[in-house]
Phi, psi and omega in degrees: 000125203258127180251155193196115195268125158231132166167181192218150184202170190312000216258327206243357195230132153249206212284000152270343155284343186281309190280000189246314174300320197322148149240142195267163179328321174273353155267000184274344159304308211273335177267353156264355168279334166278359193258015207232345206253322149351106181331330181231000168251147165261317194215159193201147161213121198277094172263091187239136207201169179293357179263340208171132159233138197211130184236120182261120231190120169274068186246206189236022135197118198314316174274304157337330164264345158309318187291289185315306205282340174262335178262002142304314161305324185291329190285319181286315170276055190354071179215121194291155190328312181302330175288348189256310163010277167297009193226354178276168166223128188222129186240129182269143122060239182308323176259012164265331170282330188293336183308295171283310194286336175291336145262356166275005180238016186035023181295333168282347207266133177319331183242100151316121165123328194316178190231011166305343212273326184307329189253335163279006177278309192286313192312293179307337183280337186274328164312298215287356156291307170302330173268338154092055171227008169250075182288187178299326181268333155288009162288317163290343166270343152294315172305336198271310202301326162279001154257001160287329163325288172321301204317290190336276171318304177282341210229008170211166182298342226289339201289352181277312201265005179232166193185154184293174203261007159288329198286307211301328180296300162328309165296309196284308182295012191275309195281010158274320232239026185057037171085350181212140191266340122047077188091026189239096158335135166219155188220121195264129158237131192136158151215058172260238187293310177275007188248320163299331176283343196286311150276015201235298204274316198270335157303318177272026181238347148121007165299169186137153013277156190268138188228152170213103187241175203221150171280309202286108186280007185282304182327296198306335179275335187277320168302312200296308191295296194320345183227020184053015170283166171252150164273112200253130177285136205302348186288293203290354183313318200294295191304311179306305193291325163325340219234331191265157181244329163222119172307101188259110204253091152242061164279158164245066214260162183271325191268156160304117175317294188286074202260190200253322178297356204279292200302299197322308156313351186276300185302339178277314154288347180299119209267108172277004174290331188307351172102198178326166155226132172217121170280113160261141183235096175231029177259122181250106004312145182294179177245346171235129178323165130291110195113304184345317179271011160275347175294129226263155220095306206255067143346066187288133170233126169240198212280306168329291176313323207292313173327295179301321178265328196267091206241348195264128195276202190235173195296153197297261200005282178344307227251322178295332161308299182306279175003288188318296207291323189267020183252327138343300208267293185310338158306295180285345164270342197277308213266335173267010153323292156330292182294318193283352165321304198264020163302311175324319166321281186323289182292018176268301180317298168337306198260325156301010159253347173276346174320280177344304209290311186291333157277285166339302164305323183282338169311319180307307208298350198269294174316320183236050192305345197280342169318111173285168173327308176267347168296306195294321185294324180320301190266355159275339168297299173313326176276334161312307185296325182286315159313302166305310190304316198304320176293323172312305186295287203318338188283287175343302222264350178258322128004304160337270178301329190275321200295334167280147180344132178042039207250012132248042163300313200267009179267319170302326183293307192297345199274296184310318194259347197256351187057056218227156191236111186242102185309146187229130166283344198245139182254181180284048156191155251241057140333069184272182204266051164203079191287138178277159145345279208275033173262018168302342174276346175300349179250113172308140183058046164249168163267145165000121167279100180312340188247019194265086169226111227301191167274124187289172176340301192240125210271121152291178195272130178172161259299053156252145152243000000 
């Protein structure tokens, strides 16, 4: 079984493929039940966030789970598999681990360094546990990936160059407002994680007063009382926004909150001398129309823009740190990879020598009925032990050897010299971990996948939410 990274993120898509890939919370059960039901994925893990959907996959032949897996993406974003092509990104086997761990040390993330990707990292891995789409090995590559985060986060500087892409969104909305948020009435709609973080960054940077509305207006009453903020009703939006100089939009609604007849009442009552009302859109479906920012007044800073600004990475020392550790961690999940390939060997071997030993004791037992009880546990003990000794180095030392670069030639010899019938999880193709282009062909009628390519050297600054 073959690991295999399909997905698109602010880096190869925009914020309109993003919003068409997106999967919301309530569906995320039933599209991991269509990837697992696929012919050539087994195990699935779903990451869908305002940055990126990235689908993690356990399969049993690299164009065939490439085929399955895009064409589950193309139905949610009811688009055929050739329009998604070009927006994908698809990482095999060593650069598919290399892949997860890199955004889970966030080196992938729009804010280098930030530490959201980790609880969204966790969240999916806790779906795809509920939806019963996490088998063993993607149960060790979620686990190891979230203690690389940690790793990431405790043992290195990056949390000084990284901050949520709520504090960094926030910063770009400072420099309409003279640099400082400081006294700027505001208003969050959401109160799920980013709408909490969202009053969480603008209370300690002195904005206010705070407003927090909701579809579930209990959600919103409750977040608000935790920051001394008021809780405004989802009705009253038009009115509510008249009153604020800035917005934080993190619902997780399919439509835009934030319509444009919606913002335009707003702006009639609103006293324009106070200056911009700039709306951050940190929602994928997006949360503010399209056009809202041709309206005069207003400033949208969304996911697209931040993508456009946020070009400065964190100090090389960090970012080099992180590195060390995930090129480390990634080594050490390939050798216990390495090794459970060939467990399967190993207990093929086993039980072909207890076959061997118990036909042979039942020959006995035909030939020498005269043979009392304890003579026979006698010479089946003995003969067991002699079995096991011969089998011990050798099992060991191909344990070993298979855990190393190309080690598993010695699991094929052993299979080979043993005759051995080992069901195989892995298909016959030699797929290497450094993908061309042009396996965008692996999707009848797509064009060329641009991005199926490992990760580079050097991380630009860019995505998770």
């Amino acid at each position: 079984m073959k690991l295999l990274v399909v997905g698109a993120s602010y880096r190869t898509a925009p914020v309109a493929t993003l919003e068409q890939l997106a999967v919301p919370p309530a569906d995320l059960t039933r599209t991991l039940d269509r990837l697992v039901a696929q012919p050539y994925v087994s195990e699935a893990v779903l990451v869908s966030t305002c940055n990126r959907v990235e689908v993690y996959a356990a399969v049993s032949g690299f164009h065939g789970g490439l085929g399955d897996i895009c064409a589950v993406l193309a139905e949610q974003a009811g688009s055929p598999p050739a329009a998604l092509a070009s927006h994908l990104y698809v990482h095999y086997d060593t650069a598919a681990v290399d892949h997860v761990f890199r955004v889970a040390s966030g080196l992938d993330s729009m804010v280098v360094g930030e530490a959201q990707i980790l609880g969204q990292l966790r969240d999916a891995y806790h779906w795809a546990t509920g939806a019963d789409s996490a088998g063993r090995l993607l149960h060790e590559l979620m686990q190891q990936a979230l203690r690389v985060g940690k790793r990431a986060h405790a043992e290195t500087g990056i949390d000084r160059a990284g901050q949520s892409v709520v504090t960094a969104a926030l910063e770009l909305a400072a420099g309409h407002l003279d640099g400082d948020l400081a006294g700027h009435p505001a208003l969050v709609i959401g109160a799920g994680a980013m709408g909490s973080l969202g009053v969480a960054t603008l209370s300690r940077q002195g904005a206010g007063p705070l407003t927090v509305t909701n579809r579930g207006a209990d959600r919103a009453v409750r977040l608000a009382e935790s920051y001394g903020a008021d809780a405004a009703p989802m009705t009253e939006l038009a009115a509510t926004l008249s009153t604020v100089d800035i917005v934080v939009a993190a619902t997780a609604s399919t439509e835009p909150v934030l319509t444009r007849a919606v913002v335009s009442a707003a702006l009639a009552e609103r006293d324009a001398s106070r200056g911009p009302l700039v709306l951050l859109d940190l929602a994928v479906p997006r949360d503010v129309e399209e056009g809202v920012a041709d309206l005069p007044g207003v400033e949208v800073i969304d996911i697209d823009r931040m993508a456009a600004l946020l070009a400065d990475g964190p100090a090389a020392a960090d970012a080099a740190a992180v590195e060390r550790i995930v090129l480390g961690e990634v080594e050490g999940f390939l050798t216990w990879l390495r090794g459970a390939d060939v467990a399967p060997t190993v207990a093929a071997l086993r039980g072909r020598a207890d076959d061997v030993v118990t036909a042979e004791l039942r020959r006995l037992a035909q030939r020498r009925p005269d043979l009392g009880d304890d003579l026979r546990a006698e010479v089946a003990r003995t003969v067991h032990r002699v079995v096991q000794r011969l089998l011990h180095q050798p099992t060991v030392k191909v344990r070993q050897l298979a855990a190393e670069p190309g080690g598993d030639q010695y699991a094929a010899l052993l299979r080979e010299l043993f005759d051995l019938q080992v069901p195989q999880t892995s298909p016959v193709d030699t797929v290497p971990d450094v993908l061309s282009p042009d396996l965008g062909a692996a999707l009848p009628g797509a064009e060329p996948v641009t991005g199926a390519d490992t990760v580079e050297p050097t991380p630009p600054a860019g995505g998770a939410r």
